[in-house]
N, C-alpha and C positions, 0 to 999 in steps of 0.2 A: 504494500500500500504506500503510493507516494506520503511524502510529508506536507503537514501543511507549514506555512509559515506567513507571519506577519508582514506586510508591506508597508513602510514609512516613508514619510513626505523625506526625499533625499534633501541634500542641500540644495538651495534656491536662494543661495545668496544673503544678503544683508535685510530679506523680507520677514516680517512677522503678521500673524494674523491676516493671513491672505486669503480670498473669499473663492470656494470652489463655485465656478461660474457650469460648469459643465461635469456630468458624473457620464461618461462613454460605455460605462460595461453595468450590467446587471446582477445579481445574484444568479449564481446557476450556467452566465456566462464562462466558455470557454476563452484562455487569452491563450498568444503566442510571445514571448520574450518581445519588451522595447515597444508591445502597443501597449497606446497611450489610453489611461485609467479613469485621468481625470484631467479637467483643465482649472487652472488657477488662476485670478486677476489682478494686479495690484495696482496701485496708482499708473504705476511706470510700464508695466510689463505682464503681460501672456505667459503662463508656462503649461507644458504639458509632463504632467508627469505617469512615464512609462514602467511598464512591467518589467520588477527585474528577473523574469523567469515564464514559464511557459506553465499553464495549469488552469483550473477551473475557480473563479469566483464563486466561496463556501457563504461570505458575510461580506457587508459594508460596514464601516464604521463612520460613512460623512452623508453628509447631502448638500443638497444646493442651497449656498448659501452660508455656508459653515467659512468658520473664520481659520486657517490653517497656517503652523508655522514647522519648519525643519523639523524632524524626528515625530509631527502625529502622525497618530495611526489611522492610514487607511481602511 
C-alpha cells in the first residue's frame, strides 16, 4: 500500500497569509508529480503551487479563500 503523506505550502518567498484564489484538484482526485494543486494570490504575485509527487487526493485541508503562508498544510 503506497504511503500517504502530507503536502505543505513550499516556500513562496517573503509572502504570508496569502489567499488560495483557486483549489484545481478535488478529493478522490488523481494527480501526476509538479501538477498544480492550488493557486495562491498576493498583492504582488500568482503562485501555483504543485505536487510534489504522483498519487490520489485522500483530504483537503484549505478552501477558497483561506489565508496561507510557507509550511500550511494543504
Amino acid at each position: 500500500m503506497p504511503s500517504e503523506r502530507q503536502i505543505h505550502v513550499p516556500d513562496i518567498g517573503d509572502f504570508h497569509d496569502v489567499e488560495v484564489i483557486e483549489l484545481l484538484v478535488a478529493v478522490g482526485d488523481r494527480v501526476r508529480a509538479d501538477q498544480t494543486l492550488i493557486t495562491l494570490e498576493s498583492e504582488k504575485a500568482t503562485m501555483e503551487i504543485p505536487s510534489p509527487a504522483a498519487g490520489v487526493v485522500k483530504a483537503l485541508a484549505v478552501g477558497l479563500g483561506d489565508k496561507l503562508s510557507e509550511g500550511s498544510l494543504i
